[in-house]
N, C-alpha and C positions, 0 to 999 in steps of 0.2 A: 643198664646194670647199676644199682646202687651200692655205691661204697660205704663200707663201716668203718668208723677211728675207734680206736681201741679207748673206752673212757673208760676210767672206774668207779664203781661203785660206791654210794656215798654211804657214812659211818652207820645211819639210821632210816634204812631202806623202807620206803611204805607204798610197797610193787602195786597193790591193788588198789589203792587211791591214785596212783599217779596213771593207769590205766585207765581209771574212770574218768580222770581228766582228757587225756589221750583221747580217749572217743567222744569226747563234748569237742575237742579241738576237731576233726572230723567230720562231727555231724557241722558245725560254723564250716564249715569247707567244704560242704554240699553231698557227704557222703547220706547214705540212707539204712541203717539199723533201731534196733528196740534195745528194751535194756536188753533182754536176752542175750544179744549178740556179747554185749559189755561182760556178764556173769562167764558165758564160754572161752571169751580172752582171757579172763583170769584161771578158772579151771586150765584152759588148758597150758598157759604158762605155768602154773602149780603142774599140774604132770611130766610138760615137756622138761621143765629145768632152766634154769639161766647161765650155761656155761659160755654163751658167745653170742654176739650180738648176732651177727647173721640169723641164729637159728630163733633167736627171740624175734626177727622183724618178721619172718614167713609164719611165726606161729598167730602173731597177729595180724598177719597179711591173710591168712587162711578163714580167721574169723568177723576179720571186717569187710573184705574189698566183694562186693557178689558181682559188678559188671567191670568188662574190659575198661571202659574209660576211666574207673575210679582207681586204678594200679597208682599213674602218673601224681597222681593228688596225694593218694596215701603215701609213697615214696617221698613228696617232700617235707608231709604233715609231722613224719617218722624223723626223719634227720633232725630238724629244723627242734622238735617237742622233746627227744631224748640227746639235745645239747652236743650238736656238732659246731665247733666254736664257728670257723670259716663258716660253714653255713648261717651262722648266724647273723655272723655279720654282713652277710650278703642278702639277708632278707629287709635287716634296718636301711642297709644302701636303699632298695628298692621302695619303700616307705617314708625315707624322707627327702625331702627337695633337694634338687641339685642344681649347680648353675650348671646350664650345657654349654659344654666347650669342645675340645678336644679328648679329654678324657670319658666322652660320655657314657654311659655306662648302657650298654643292649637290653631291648625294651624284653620285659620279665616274659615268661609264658604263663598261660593261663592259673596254670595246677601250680607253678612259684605263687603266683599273687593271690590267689586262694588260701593257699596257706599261711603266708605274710599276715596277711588281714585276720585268719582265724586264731593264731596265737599272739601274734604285735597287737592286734587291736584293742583284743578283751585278756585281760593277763588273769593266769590260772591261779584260783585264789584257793584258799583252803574249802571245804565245804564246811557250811557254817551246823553249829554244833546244835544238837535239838534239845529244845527244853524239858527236864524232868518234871516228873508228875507231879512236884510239890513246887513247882515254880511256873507250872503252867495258868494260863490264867485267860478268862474271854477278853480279846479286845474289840471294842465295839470300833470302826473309824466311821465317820460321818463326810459320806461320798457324797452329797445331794449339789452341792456347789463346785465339787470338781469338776476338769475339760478333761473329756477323753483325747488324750492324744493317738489312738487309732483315727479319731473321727474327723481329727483338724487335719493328721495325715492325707486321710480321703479329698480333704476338698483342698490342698495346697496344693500351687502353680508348681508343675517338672521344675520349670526353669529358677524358682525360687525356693527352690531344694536344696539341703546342706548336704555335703557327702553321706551321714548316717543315714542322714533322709530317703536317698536316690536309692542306698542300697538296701533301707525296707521300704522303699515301695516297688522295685525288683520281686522283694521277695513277697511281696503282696499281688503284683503283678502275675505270677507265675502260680497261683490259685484264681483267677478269674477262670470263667468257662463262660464260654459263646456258645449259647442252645440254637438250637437248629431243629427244624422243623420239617419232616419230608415231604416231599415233592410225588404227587400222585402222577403216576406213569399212564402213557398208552396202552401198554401190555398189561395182560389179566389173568389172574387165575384162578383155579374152578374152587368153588364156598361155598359150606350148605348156605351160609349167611350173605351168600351176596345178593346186592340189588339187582345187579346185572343179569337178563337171562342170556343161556348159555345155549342155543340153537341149535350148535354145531354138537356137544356134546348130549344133547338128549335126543338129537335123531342117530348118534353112535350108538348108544344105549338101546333104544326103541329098533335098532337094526341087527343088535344081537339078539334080545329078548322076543323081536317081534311086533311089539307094541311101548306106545308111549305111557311107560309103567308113573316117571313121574318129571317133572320136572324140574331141568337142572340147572342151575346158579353159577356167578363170576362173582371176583371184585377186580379193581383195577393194583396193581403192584405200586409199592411206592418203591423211592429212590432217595439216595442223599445226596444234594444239592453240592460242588465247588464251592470253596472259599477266595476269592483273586483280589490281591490287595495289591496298588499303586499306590506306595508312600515316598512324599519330595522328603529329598536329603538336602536340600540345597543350603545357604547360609541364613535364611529367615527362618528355618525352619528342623537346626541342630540342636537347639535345646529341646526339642520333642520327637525327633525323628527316632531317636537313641530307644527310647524308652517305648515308642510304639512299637520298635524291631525285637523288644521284650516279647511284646504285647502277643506279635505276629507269631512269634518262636513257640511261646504258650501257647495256641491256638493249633500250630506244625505237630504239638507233639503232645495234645492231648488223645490218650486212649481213651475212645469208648465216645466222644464227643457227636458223634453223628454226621461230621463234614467226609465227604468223600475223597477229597483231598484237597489241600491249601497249597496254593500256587503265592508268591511275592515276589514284586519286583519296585526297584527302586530307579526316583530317576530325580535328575538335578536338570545337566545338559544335553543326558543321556539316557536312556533306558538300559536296566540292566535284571537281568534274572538272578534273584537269590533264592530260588524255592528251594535246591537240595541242599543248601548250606545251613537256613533253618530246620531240615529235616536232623541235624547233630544233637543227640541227647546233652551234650555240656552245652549251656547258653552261653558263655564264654567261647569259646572256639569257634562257636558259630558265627558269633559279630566280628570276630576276630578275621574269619573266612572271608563275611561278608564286607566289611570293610578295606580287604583287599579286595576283592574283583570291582567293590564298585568304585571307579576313581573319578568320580564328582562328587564328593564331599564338600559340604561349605561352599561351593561353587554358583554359578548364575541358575535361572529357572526358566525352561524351555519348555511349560505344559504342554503346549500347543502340539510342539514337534514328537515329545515324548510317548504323548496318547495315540499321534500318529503311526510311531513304531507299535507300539501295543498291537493296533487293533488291524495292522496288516499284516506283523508276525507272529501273532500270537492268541489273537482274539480266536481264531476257532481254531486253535487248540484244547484253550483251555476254559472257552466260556458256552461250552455243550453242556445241555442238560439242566439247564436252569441255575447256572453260577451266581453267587452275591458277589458283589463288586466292592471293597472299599477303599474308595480316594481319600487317601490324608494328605492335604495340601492347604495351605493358606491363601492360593490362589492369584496369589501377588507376580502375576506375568504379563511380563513387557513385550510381548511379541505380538503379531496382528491377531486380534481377537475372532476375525472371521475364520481363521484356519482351528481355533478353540472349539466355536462353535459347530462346527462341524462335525469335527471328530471327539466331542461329548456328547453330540446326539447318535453317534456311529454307537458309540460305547453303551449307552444307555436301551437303545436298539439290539443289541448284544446278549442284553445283562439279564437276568429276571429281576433282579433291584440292586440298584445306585445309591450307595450311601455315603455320603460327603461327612469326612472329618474335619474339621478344621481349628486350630486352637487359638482364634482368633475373636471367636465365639468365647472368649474368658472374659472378655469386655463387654459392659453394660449396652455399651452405648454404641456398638458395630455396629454399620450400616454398609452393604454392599456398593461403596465407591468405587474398588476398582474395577478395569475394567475384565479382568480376569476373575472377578467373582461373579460380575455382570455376565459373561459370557458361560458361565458354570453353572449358576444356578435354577435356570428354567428348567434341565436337564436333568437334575438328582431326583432320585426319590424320597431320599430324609437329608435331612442337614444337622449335625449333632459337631458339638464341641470333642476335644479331645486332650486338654490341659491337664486333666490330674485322674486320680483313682477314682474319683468318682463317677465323671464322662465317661469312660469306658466301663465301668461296669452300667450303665444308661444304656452303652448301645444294646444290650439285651432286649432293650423296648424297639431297637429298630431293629432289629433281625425277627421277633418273634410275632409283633404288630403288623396286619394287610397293611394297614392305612396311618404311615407316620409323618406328614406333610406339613404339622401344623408350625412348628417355625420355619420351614422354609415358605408357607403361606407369607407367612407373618414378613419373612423378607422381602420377598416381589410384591409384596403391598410399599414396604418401604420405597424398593425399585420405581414401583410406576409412579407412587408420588414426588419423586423426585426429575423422573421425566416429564412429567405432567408439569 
């Protein structure tokens, strides 16, 4: 239940600009409207009246919030934007450093530090005034030697992200799409256009009619392939994990994408399932989710063992039907590589294709030293990097490509020369 404090009203009221604000505050806080929505908050606060807060928050509760999970957001967006002092000051707490002691202040939830960030971050400025017809004027600017900073976004390292940074390439992240390609099934059904003759159906035909009046056609039915992603949490490998479980979530909760469904599971010294936790429409709740259940964060790196649990609890569950596989791991494991190789050949036997992340690959000059990449890499089917926005929209080339081998060619060339 949200509480209202009685404020007053200030000397020179301008309801309908500070509402426009209001909903830019909102949309920064992940809610989802057009202007439309904005013009009907105003109408309908013009109709309903402004005699008490209460009835002012549901008239624009009515016109903003369309799904359940965005109540929790708008309730703080609302406090926080029409100047409840205490809340105020409880948002700047959460925004600025603290030494932790004693007094330490309980970690915010999602829909608090959503809103924190969409009014603290960017402060609500006046909307700037448009120029008259007699002081308008063409400006030419001369872009030819500008850097697009979309573009340097694309190719800069997670790990050497500033906070602005990490939080648009999130939101960059969460417009990628993974195409998928279906999968021609054993089963068929009847086409005038199909290649396939259809036997069975035109001696039905010829058995009602009498005779074989003509004959009748198949094609085979396609299918949409799983998505099953193994990505290390471990401590090599937290400055990128974060932002793949972005990646993953985007991928849980695209409509219309074509995967039949996305399985995740995370492992450090453990294997753990997060698929129904990325199934959460808030991406924040969900890391949140997922970051409790899995407690090997920042922890040692047990691939070996980890793939073992996979592929005896879980592999035919969820690797029927032609499932794509993707391992994100740096591959930097200390444990006997015989037990590696084994159960990546288990997995890869499994899988209809094996696609290795690894953001290790950000380096020129990688060469598969250890012996946990030794013992990995005969077994993938592509080997692609996974350091920034750019790598991942790439993998588009290995899910959509038969044949993407050629830098992991390039590696087992390194390999054998190095044995040799």
């Amino acid at each position: 239940m949200v509480e209202f404090a009685d404020l007053p009203l200030p000397e020179n009221p301008k309801l309908a600009q500070n509402i426009t604000h209001f909903a830019r505050a909102l949309r920064r806080a992940g809610l989802r409207f057009g202007p439309g929505q904005v013009i009907d908050a105003i109408r309908a606060v013009e109709a309903a009246g402004f005699d008490t807060k209460q009835d002012f928050y549901w008239v624009l509760h009515a016109c903003f919030v369309r799904k359940p999970e965005d109540r929790a957001v708008f309730g703080q967006v609302f406090r926080l934007y029409w100047r409840d002092p205490q809340f105020l000051e409880h948002m700047m707490s959460m925004l600025t450093p603290m030494v932790r002691g004693v007094n330490e202040a309980p970690d915010p939830k999602e829909a608090e530090r959503r809103a924190a960030e969409a009014i603290l971050d960017e402060p609500d400025a006046p909307p700037p005034e448009l120029p008259s017809e007699e002081d308008s004027e063409l400006i030419e600017i001369d872009a030819t030697l500008t850097f697009s900073a979309e573009e340097k976004l694309r190719h800069t390292d997670f790990e050497q992200m500033t906070t602005a940074e990490l939080a648009e390439a999130r939101r960059a992240i969460a417009k990628l799409e993974l195409p998928v390609q279906p999968i021609a099934s054993r089963r068929t059904r009847a086409s005038t256009r199909g290649a396939l003759p259809d036997w069975r159906g035109t001696m039905r035909d010829a058995m009602r009619r009498g005779d074989v009046a003509a004959l009748r056609h198949k094609e085979r039915r396609t299918r949409w392939p799983n998505l099953v992603a193994l990505c290390d949490i471990s401590g090599s490998m937290s400055g990128y994990s974060r932002m793949l479980l972005h990646f993953l979530h985007t991928a849980a909760n695209q409509k219309g994408a074509g995967w039949a469904q996305v399985h995740a599971f995370t492992f450090g010294t453990r294997l753990t399932n997060i698929s129904r936790h990325l199934r959460q429409r808030d991406v924040d709740a969900a890391l949140k989710a997922t970051g409790a259940e899995a407690k090997d964060w920042e922890g040692g790196t047990r691939i070996g063992a980890s793939l073992h649990a996979f592929n005896r609890d879980w592999s035919r569950r969820v690797l029927g039907q032609g499932a794509v596989v993707l391992l994100i791991t740096d591959g930097l494991d200390r444990e006997d590589p015989a037990q590696l190789v084994k159960e990546a050949e288990r997995l890869r036997l499994s899988a209809r294709k094996l696609i290795w992340l690894n953001p290790l690959l950000r380096f020129d000059g990688f060469a598969p030293k250890a012996r946990g990449v030794r013992a990995l890499l005969p077994h993938v089917d592509s080997f692609r990097a996974s350091h920034s926005i750019a790598s991942l929209q790439d993998l588009s080339d290995a899910l959509t490509r038969p044949d993407d081998i050629g830098l992991r060619r390039q590696m087992m060339g390194r390999m054998e020369q190095e044995i040799s």
